[in-house]
C-alpha positions in Angstrom: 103.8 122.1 121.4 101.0 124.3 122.4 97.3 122.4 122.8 95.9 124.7 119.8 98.1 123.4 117.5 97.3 120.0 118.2 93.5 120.7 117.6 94.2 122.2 114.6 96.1 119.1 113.6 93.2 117.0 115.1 90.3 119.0 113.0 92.4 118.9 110.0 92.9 115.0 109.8 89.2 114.7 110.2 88.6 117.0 107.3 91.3 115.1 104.9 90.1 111.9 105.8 86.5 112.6 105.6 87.6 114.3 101.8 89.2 110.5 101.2 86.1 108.9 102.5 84.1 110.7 100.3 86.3 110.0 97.3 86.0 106.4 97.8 82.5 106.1 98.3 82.1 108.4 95.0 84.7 105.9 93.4 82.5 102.6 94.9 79.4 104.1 93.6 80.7 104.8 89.8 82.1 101.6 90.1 78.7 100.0 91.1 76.8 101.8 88.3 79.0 100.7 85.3 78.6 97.2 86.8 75.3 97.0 86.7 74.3 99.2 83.5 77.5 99.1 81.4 75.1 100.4 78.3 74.4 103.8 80.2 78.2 104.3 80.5 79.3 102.8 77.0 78.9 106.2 75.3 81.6 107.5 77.6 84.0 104.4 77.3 84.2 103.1 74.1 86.0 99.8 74.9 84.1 96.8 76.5 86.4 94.5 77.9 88.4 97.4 80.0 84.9 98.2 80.8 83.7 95.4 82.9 87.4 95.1 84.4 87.4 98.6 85.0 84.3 98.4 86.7 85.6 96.0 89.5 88.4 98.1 89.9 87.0 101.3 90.9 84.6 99.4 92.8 87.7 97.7 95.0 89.9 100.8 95.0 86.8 102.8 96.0 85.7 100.9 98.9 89.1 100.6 99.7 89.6 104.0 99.9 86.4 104.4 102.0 87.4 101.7 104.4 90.5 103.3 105.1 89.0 107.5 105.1 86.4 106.3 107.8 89.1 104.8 110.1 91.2 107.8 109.6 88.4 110.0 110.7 87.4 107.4 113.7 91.2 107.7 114.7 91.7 111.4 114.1 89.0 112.1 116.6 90.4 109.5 119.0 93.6 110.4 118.9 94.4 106.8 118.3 97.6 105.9 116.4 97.2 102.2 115.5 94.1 104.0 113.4 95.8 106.4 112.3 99.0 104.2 111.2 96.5 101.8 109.4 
């Protein structure tokens, strides 16, 4: 396999895993503002109690999601496969 093809392959892990750690941090903070002002988001959900669960959700999926884009990127540009395999 030529080296350029595994720098392209390098570069774009990086780039989808920095796209997933972005998505989770965007996830975490939506999750953190319905938490903490559920009446600034009630005119966009309707239902209370799948509110305040829901809120704890996307907060867990979201730092979940940025826990696992940011060691992605750490083993993308390491080249480290236990990272990667996490």
């Amino acid at each position: 396999v030529p080296m350029g093809v595994l720098s392209c392959v390098k570069y774009l892990m990086f780039i989808f895993n920095v796209l997933v750690f972005a998505g989770g941090t965007c996830l975490a903070g939506v999750g953190v503002w319905v938490a903490v002002d559920p009446a600034a988001f009630q005119d966009i959900v309707s239902a209370k109690p799948v509110l305040s669960a829901g809120a704890y959700l996307l907060l867990a999926v979201g730092i979940t999601l940025s826990l696992l884009g940011f060691l992605g990127c750490c083993g993308a540009l390491r080249r480290s496969r236990p990272l990667l395999l996490v």
